[in-house]
FIMARFI-299522 format. One record per residue (C-alpha): z, y, x; residue in one letter; chain. Coordinates in steps of 0.05 Angstrom, whole numbers, plus 5000, padded with zeros to 4 digits. Layout:
N
<node <Z Y X> "A" "A">
...
END
This chain:
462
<node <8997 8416 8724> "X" "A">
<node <8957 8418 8778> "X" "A">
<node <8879 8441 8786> "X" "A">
<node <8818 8396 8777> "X" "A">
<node <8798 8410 8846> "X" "A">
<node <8859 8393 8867> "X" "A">
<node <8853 8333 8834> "X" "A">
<node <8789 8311 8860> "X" "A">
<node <8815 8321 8931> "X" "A">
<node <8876 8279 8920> "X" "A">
<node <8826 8213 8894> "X" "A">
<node <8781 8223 8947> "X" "A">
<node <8840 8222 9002> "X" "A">
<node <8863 8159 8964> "X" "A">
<node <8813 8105 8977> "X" "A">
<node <8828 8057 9024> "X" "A">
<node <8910 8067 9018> "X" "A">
<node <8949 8026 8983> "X" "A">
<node <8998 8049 8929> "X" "A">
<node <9063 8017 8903> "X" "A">
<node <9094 8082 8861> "X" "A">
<node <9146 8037 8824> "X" "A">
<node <9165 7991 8896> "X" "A">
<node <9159 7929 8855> "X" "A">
<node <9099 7876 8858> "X" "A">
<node <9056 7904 8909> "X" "A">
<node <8989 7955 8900> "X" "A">
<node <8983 7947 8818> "X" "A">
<node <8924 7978 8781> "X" "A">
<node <8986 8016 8744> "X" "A">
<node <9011 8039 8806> "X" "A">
<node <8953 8074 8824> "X" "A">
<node <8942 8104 8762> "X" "A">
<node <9013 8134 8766> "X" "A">
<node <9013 8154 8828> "X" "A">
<node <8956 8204 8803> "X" "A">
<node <8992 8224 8742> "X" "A">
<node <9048 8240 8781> "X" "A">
<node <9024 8271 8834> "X" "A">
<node <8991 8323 8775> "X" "A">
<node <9031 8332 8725> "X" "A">
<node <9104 8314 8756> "X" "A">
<node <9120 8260 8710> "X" "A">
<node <9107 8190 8698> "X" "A">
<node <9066 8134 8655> "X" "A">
<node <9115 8092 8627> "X" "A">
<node <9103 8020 8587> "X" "A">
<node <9089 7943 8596> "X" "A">
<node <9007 7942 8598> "X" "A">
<node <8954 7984 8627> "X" "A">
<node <8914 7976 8561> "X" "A">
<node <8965 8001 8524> "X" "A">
<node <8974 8070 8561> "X" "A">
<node <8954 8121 8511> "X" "A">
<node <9000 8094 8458> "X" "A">
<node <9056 8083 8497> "X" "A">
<node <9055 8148 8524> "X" "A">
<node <9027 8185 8473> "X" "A">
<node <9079 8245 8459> "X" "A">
<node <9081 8259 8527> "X" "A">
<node <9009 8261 8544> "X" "A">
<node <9000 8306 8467> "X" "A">
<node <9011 8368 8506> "X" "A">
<node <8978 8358 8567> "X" "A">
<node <8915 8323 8556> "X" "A">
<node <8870 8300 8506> "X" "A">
<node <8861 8227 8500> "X" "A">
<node <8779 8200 8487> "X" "A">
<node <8766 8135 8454> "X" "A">
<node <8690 8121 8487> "X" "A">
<node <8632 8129 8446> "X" "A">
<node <8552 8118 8468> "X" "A">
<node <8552 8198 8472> "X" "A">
<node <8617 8209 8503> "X" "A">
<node <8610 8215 8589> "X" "A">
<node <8675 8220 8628> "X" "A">
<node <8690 8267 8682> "X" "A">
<node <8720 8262 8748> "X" "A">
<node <8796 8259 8743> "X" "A">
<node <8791 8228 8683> "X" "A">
<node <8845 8161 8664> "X" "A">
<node <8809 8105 8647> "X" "A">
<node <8842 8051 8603> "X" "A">
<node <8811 7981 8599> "X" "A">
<node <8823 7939 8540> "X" "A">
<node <8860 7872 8540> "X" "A">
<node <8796 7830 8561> "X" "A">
<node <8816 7842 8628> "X" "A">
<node <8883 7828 8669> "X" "A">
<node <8895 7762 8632> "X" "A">
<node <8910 7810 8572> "X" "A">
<node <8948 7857 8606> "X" "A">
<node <8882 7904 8612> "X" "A">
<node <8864 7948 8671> "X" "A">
<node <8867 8025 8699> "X" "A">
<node <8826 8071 8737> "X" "A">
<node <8821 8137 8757> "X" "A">
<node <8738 8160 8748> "X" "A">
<node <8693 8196 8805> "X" "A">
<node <8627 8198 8777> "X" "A">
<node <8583 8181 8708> "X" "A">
<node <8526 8163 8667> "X" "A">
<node <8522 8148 8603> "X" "A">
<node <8512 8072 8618> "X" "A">
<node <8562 8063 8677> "X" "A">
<node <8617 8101 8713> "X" "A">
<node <8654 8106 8788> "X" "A">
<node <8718 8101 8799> "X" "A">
<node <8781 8096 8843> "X" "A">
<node <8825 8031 8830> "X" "A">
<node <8867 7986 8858> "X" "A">
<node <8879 7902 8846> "X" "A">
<node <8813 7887 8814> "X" "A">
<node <8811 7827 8851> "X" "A">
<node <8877 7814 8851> "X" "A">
<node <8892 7825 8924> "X" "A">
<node <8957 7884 8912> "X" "A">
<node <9008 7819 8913> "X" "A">
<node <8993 7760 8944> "X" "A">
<node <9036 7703 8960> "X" "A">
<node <9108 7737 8936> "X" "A">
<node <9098 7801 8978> "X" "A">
<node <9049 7870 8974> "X" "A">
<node <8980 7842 8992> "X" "A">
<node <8919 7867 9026> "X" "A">
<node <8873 7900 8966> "X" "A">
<node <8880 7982 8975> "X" "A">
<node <8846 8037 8932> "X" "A">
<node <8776 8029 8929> "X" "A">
<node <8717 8054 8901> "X" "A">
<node <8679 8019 8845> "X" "A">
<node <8619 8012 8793> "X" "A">
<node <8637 7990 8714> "X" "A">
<node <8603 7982 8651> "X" "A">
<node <8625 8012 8588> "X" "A">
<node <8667 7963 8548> "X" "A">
<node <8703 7981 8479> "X" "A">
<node <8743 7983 8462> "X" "A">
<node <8751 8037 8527> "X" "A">
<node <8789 8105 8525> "X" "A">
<node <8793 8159 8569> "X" "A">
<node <8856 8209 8588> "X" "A">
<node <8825 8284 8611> "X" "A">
<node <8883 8333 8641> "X" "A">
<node <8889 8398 8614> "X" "A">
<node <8879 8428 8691> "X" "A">
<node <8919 8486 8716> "X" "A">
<node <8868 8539 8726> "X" "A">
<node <8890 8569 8790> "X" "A">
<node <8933 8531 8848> "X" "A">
<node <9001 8545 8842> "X" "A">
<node <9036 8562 8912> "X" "A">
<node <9109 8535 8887> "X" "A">
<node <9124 8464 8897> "X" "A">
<node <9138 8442 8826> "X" "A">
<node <9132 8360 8852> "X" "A">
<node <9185 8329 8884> "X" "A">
<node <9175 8303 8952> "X" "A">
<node <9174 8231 8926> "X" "A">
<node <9164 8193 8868> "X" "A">
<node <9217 8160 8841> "X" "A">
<node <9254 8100 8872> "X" "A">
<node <9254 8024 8846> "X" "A">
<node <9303 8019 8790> "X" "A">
<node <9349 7956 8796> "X" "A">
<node <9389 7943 8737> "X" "A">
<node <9450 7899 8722> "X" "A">
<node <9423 7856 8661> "X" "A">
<node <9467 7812 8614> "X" "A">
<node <9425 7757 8573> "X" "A">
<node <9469 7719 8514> "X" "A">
<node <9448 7658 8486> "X" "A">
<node <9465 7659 8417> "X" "A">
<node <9510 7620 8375> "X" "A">
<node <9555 7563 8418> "X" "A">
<node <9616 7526 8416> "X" "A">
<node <9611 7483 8353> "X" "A">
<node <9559 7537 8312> "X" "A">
<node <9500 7502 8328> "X" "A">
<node <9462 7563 8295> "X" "A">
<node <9398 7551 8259> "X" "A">
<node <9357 7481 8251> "X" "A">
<node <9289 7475 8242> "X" "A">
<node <9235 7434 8267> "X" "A">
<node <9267 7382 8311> "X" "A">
<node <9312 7423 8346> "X" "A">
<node <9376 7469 8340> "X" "A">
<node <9379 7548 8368> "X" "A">
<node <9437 7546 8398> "X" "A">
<node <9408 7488 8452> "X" "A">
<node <9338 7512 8454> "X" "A">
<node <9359 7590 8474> "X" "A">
<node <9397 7558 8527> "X" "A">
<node <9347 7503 8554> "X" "A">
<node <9284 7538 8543> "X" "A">
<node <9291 7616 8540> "X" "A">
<node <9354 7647 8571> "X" "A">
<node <9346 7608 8641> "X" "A">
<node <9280 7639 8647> "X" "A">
<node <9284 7702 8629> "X" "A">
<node <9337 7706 8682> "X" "A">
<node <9297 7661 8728> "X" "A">
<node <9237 7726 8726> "X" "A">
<node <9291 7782 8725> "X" "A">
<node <9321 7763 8776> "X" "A">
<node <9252 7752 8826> "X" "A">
<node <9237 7830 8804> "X" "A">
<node <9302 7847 8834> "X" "A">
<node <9352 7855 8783> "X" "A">
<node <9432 7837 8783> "X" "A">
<node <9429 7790 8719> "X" "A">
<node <9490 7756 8688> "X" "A">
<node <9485 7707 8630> "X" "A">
<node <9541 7710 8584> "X" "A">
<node <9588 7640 8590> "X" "A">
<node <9564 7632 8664> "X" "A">
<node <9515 7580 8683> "X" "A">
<node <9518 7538 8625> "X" "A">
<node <9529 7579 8582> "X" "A">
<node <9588 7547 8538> "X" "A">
<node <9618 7614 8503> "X" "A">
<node <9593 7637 8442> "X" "A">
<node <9594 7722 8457> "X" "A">
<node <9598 7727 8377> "X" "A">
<node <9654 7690 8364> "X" "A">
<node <9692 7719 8430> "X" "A">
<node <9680 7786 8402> "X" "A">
<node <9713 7771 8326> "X" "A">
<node <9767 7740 8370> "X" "A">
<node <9778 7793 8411> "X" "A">
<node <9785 7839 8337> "X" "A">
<node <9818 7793 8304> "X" "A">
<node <9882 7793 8355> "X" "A">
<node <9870 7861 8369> "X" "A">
<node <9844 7862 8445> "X" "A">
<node <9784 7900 8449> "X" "A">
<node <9775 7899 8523> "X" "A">
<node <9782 7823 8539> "X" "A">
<node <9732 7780 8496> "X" "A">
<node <9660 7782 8483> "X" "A">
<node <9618 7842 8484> "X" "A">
<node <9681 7881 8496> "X" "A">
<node <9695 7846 8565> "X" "A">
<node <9628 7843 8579> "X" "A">
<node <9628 7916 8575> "X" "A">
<node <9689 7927 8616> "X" "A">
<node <9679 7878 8664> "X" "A">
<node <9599 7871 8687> "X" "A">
<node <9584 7941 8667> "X" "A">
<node <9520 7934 8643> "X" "A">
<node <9460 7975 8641> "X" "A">
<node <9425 7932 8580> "X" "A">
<node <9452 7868 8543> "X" "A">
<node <9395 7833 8509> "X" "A">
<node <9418 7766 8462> "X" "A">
<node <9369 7717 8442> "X" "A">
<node <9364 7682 8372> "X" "A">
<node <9318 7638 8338> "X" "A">
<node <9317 7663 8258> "X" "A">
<node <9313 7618 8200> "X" "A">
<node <9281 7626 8126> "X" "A">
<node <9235 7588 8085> "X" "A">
<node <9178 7554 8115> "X" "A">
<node <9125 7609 8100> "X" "A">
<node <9165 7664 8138> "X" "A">
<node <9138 7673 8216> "X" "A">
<node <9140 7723 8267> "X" "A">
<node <9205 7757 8297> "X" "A">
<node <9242 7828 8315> "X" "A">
<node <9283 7877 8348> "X" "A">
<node <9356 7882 8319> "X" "A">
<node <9397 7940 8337> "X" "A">
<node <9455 7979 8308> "X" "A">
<node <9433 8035 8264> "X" "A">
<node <9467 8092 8292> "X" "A">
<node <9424 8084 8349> "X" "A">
<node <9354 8107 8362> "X" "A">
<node <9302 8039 8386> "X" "A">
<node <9290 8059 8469> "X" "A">
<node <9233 8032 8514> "X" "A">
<node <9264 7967 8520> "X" "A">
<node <9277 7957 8435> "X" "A">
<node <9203 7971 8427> "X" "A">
<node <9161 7940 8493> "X" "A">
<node <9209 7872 8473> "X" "A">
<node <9188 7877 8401> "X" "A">
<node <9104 7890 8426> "X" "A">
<node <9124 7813 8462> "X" "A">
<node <9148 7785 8403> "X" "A">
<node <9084 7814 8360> "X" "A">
<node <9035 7791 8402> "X" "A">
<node <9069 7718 8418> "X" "A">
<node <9088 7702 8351> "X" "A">
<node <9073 7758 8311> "X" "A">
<node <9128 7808 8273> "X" "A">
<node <9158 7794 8211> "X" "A">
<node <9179 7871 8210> "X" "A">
<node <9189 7924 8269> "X" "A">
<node <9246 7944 8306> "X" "A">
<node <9314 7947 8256> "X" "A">
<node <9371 7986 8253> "X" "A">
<node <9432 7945 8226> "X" "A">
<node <9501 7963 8200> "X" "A">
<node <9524 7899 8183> "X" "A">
<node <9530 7856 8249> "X" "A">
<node <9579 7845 8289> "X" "A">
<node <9563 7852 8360> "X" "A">
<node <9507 7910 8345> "X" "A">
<node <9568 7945 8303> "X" "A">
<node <9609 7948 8369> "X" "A">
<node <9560 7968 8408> "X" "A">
<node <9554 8031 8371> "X" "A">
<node <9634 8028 8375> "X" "A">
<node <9638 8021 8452> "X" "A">
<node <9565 8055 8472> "X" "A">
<node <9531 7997 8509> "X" "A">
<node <9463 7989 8502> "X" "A">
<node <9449 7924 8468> "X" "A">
<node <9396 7893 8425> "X" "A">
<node <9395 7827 8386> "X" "A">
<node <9318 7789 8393> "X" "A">
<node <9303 7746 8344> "X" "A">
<node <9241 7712 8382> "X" "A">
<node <9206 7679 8313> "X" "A">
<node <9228 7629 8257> "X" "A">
<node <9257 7554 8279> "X" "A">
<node <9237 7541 8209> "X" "A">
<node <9164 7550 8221> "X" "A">
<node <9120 7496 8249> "X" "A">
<node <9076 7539 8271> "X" "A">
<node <9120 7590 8304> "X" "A">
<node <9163 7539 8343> "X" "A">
<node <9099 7505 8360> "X" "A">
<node <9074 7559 8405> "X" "A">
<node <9144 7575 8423> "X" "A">
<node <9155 7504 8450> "X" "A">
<node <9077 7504 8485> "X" "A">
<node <9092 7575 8516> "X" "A">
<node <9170 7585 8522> "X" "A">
<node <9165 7599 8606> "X" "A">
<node <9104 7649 8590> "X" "A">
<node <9137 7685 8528> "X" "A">
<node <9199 7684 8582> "X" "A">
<node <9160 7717 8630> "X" "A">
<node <9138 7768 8575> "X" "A">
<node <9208 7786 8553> "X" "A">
<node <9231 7797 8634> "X" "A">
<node <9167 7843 8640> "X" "A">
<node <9191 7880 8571> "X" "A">
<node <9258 7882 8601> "X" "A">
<node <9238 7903 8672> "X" "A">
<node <9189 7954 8653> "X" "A">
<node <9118 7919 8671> "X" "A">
<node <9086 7858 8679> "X" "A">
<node <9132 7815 8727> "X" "A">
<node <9090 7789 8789> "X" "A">
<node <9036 7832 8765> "X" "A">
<node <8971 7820 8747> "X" "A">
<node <8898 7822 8770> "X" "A">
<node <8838 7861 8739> "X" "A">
<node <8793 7805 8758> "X" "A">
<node <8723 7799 8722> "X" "A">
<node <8729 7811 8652> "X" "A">
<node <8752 7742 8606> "X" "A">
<node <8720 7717 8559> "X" "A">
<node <8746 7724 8488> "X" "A">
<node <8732 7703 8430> "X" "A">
<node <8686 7757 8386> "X" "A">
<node <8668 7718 8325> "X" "A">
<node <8712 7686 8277> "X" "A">
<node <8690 7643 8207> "X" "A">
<node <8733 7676 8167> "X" "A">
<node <8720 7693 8098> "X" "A">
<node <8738 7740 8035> "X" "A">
<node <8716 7799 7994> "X" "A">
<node <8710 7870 8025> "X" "A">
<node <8723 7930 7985> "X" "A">
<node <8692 7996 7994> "X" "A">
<node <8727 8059 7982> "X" "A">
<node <8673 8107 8028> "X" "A">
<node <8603 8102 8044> "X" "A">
<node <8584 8049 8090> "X" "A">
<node <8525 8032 8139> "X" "A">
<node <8495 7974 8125> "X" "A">
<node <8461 7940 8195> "X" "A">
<node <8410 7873 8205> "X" "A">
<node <8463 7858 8261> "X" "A">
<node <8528 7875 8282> "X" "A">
<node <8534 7931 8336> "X" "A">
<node <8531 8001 8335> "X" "A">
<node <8453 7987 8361> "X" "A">
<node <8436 7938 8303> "X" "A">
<node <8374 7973 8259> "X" "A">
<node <8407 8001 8194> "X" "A">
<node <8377 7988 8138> "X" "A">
<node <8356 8043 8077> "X" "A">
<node <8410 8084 8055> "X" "A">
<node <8403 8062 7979> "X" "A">
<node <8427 7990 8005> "X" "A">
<node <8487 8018 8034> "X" "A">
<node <8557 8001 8012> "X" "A">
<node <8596 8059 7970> "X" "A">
<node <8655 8049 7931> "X" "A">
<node <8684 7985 7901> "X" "A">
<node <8645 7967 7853> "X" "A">
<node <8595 7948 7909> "X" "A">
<node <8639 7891 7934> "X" "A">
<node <8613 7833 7982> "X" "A">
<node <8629 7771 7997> "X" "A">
<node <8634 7759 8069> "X" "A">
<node <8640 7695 8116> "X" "A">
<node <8652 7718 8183> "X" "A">
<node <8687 7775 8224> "X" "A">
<node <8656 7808 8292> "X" "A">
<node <8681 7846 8348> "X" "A">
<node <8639 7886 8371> "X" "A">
<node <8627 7956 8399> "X" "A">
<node <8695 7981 8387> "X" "A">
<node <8699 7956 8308> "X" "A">
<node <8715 7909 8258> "X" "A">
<node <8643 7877 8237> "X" "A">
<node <8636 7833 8172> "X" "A">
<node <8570 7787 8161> "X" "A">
<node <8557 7788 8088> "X" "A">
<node <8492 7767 8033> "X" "A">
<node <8482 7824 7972> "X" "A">
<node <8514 7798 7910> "X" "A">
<node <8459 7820 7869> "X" "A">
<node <8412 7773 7825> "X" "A">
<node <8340 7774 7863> "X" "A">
<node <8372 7807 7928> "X" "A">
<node <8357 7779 7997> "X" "A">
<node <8382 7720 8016> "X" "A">
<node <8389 7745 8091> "X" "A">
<node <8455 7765 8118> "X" "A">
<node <8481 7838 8131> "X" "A">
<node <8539 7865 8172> "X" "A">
<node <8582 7927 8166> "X" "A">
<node <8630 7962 8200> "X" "A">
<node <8699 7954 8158> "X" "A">
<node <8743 7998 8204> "X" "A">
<node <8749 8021 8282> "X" "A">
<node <8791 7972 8323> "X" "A">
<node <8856 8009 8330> "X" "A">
<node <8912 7954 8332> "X" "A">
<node <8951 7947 8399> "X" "A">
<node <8937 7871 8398> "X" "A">
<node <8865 7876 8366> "X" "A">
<node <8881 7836 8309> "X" "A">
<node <8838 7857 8252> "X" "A">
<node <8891 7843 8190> "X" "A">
<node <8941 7897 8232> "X" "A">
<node <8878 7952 8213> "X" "A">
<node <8869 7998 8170> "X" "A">
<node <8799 7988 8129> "X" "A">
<node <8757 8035 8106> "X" "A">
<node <8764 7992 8045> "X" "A">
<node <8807 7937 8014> "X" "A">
<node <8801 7857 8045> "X" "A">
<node <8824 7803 7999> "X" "A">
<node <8828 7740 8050> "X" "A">
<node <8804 7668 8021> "X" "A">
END
């Protein structure tokens, strides 16, 4: 670890060059930020999103800095990481590195706000450059744990680390004359092929990677039934996921399913065998599939598949996606609206970040309020507020919520301020007929949904 002075002098030198640390997509807001990290600690920021940065790299950053969620007392420092939530970068969030601070605004050093560090298929004109922000939660903040003196050994290397181009194999699955699940007007063995497999080649391949689809352009093998061919006659070098093993040599082999249940089951998962341990790629391709289509369980290891059975057998690193249910209207309706976006998704999972990368830009607008209704729960003392927000006036603490048996009945949730807001009216004979709000939990969930949070409380939905 380097020194916070030494720190300060590196942002300051920064502004006005332009950084591409990982040599793909131009001057990214990730790039910058990792360039930083690097350049202190040695090491590197790995995962798909910039909002996502504390999470994904949370056991590495445990022992050598201490990570902030923002509050209306907390005031950065210089050096410190700022992570910007998924309002900004169409979802994807934003990163800085902070100069200066208030306690109602903050400098920093960053690079693509306005979307200038790619332009037109090729590293663009935006460079690191200073800027104002406003606090928005939910916000966190990474703060090294400095070296207190400057070392005089060179413990970085001389450059970070170079573009990594990887030979891909995508498998469609099902084929020949399995047409493979049916559901919703269409089969999975024809929409893998049509709709996902081409693309998710189409965005590998434009971030640089050697990518084969199993059964060539059209894709006319099925890789399952090769491989039970290939044991059943007792070659296990020539068919399937043996051959492709032994003949493309692949760094990752990703096959694509659509999976089938009743009509209430949705979302989708990770499948791979369980003798192995779920890697960057298992887990940033299952974070796609959550926030697409939802999960119907995290990643899985499995003992009784074929093809993830001998890939524990021949040590290739493979993983079976099941991208939601064909049986669910509403799952294969958003596939079929948004199959060349979740595509794009899946290549970024695959590749390691966002593929074309994305822009900062002025923060979106998103939707805050929903009319959603049930019955909240207490299980700890609440504040009760005359309007959601941490700055709504609270109201006297014999009219605030306690335990369960001082349930309400709510009719709309709020984001706001970093939590989980209901709007409520006492349940009480003679009690106000105004409505209330309370805070129900802190907005912790990845994908800011609120039924992925833990309550201080029990919700029963209507």
């Amino acid at each position: 670890m380097r020194t916070k002075n030494e720190a300060i002098n590196w942002i300051n030198k920064s502004v006005g060059k332009q950084f591409d640390f990982d040599k793909c997509y131009g001057y990214q807001c990730y790039d910058y930020a990792n360039a930083y990290f690097y350049y202190m600690t040695g090491l590197v920021l790995h995962g798909l999103y910039a909002k996502n940065i504390a999470t994904d790299n949370a056991k590495t950053l445990a022992s050598i800095a201490t990570v902030y969620d923002n509050t209306p007392e907390f005031l950065p420092q210089a050096g410190d990481i700022v992570v910007f939530n998924g309002c900004y970068g169409n979802g994807a969030g934003h990163v800085a590195v902070v100069t200066q601070a208030t306690l109602d605004s903050f400098e920093v050093v960053e690079q693509n706000w306005f979307g200038g560090g790619f332009v037109n298929g090729a590293p663009g004109w935006e460079a690191a450059t200073r800027r104002w922000h406003y606090y928005d939660n939910p916000m966190t903040f990474i703060r090294l744990h400095y070296a207190e003196k400057k070392s005089f050994r060179n413990l970085i290397p001389a450059s970070a680390p170079k573009a990594i181009k990887r030979k891909i194999v995508l498998v469609a699955g099902h084929g020949y004359n399995d047409p493979g699940a049916i559901g919703n007007g269409t089969n999975e063995r024809d929409f893998i092929r049509k709709y996902i497999v081409p693309n998710v080649a189409k965005y590998l391949r434009t971030a640089g990677h050697d990518v084969y689809v199993y059964g060539g352009s059209t894709m006319n093998q099925d890789m399952y039934q090769d491989t039970a061919y290939g044991q059943q006659v007792g070659n296990r070098r020539d068919y399937g996921l043996y051959w492709v093993k032994n003949v493309q040599k692949p760094d990752a082999i990703i096959e694509f399913h659509l999976d089938a249940a009743g009509a209430s089951a949705n979302g989708g998962h990770v499948i791979i065998s369980g003798q192995f341990k779920a890697d960057t790629i298992d887990n940033t391709i299952q974070s796609v599939i959550k926030s697409n289509v939802g999960q119907i369980r995290g990643v899985t290891g499995r003992n009784d598949l074929l093809n993830a059975n001998v890939s524990a057998e021949i040590n290739v690193n493979y993983r079976l996606a099941e991208l939601g249910f064909i049986t669910n209207q509403k799952d294969m309706d958003y596939i079929k609206k948004n199959y060349d976006r979740y595509a794009k998704d899946i290549a970024g999972a695959i590749h390691g970040k966002p593929i074309g990368g994305v822009a900062a830009g002025q923060k979106q607008v998103q939707q805050t309020v929903w009319n959603w209704g049930g019955i909240f729960y207490p299980n700890t003392a609440i504040k009760v507020r005359r309007l959601p927000g941490l700055a709504g006036e609270v109201v006297d603490e014999a009219s605030w919520l306690y335990s369960k048996d001082d349930w309400v009945k709510f009719d709309q949730i709020i984001k706001k301020d970093g939590y989980w807001w209901i709007r409520f009216k006492y349940q009480a004979p003679g009690a106000s007929k105004k409505n209330f709000y309370c805070a129900v939990c802190k907005i912790t969930d990845k994908d800011e949904k609120i039924k992925n949070e833990k309550y201080w409380g029990s919700i029963e939905w209507a």
